[in-house]
PLY file of the C-alpha trace (Angstrom):
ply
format ascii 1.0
element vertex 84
property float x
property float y
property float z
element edge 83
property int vertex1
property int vertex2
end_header
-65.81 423.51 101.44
-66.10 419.94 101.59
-63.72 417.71 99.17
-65.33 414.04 99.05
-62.98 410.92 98.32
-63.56 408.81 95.37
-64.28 405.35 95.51
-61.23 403.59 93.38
-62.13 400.15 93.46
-64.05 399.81 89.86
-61.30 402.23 88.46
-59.24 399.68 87.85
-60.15 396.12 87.25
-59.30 393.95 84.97
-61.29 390.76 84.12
-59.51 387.25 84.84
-59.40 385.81 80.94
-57.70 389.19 79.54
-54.94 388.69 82.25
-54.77 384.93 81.58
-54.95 385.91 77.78
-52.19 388.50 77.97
-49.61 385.97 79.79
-50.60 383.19 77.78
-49.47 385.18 74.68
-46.17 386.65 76.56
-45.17 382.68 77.08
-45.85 381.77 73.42
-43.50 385.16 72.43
-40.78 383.82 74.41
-40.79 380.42 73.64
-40.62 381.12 69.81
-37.87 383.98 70.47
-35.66 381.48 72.83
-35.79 378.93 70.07
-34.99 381.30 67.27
-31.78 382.07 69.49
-30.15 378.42 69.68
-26.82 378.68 69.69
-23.91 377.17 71.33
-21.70 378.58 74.29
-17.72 378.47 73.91
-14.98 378.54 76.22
-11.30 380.27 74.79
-8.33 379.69 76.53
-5.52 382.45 76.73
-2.19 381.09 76.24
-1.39 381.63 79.84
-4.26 379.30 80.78
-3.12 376.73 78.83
0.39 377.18 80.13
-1.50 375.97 83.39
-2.68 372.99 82.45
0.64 370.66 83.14
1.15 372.32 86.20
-2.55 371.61 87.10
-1.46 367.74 86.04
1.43 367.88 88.21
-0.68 368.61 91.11
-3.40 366.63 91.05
-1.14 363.32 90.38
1.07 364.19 93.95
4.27 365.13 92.16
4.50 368.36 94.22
4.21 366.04 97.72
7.29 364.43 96.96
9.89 364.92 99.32
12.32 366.07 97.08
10.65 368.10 95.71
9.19 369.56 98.39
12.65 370.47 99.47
13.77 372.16 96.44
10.63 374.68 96.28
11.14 375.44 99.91
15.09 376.26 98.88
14.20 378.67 96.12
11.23 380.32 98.48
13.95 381.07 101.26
16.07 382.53 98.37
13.39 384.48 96.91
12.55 386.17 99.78
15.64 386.26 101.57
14.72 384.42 104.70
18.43 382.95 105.26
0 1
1 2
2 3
3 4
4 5
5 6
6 7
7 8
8 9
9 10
10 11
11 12
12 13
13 14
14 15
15 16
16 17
17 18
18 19
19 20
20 21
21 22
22 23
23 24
24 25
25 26
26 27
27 28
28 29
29 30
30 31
31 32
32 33
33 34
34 35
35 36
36 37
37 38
38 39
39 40
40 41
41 42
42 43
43 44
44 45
45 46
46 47
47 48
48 49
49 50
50 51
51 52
52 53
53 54
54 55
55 56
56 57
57 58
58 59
59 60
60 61
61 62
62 63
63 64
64 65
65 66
66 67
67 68
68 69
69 70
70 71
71 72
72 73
73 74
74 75
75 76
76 77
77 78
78 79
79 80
80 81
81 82
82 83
């Protein structure tokens, strides 16, 4: 018995403009569903985030370089973990 392969390259093709016409419609789609979905993003702060925010200040404007200071945070660090 003999079992013959089959030739597969008409089983398939597609012409060019029914590709080009099938995209063309899948870009129009998505354009009218993207506008049809404006909306605006928001951000919400938790209260601890906003409880941030001056301490954020604080650093960026050098008060935590100051010397005294400085010296006091190192204080309560040796304290907190017991590093006398």
């Amino acid at each position: 018995m003999t079992i013959d392969n089959i030739k597969s390259s008409g089983l398939y093709k597609a012409s060019e403009s029914s590709i080009k016409s099938k995209y063309k419609d899948s870009d129009k789609s998505r354009e009218t569903e993207a506008s049809s979905l404006s909306r605006e993003d928001s951000l919400v702060l938790s209260s601890e985030a906003k409880k941030l925010s001056p301490i954020k200040a604080k650093i960026e404007s050098g008060f935590y370089n100051q010397p005294d200071v400085l010296r006091e945070v190192a204080q309560k660090l040796v304290k907190e973990f017991n590093l006398e």
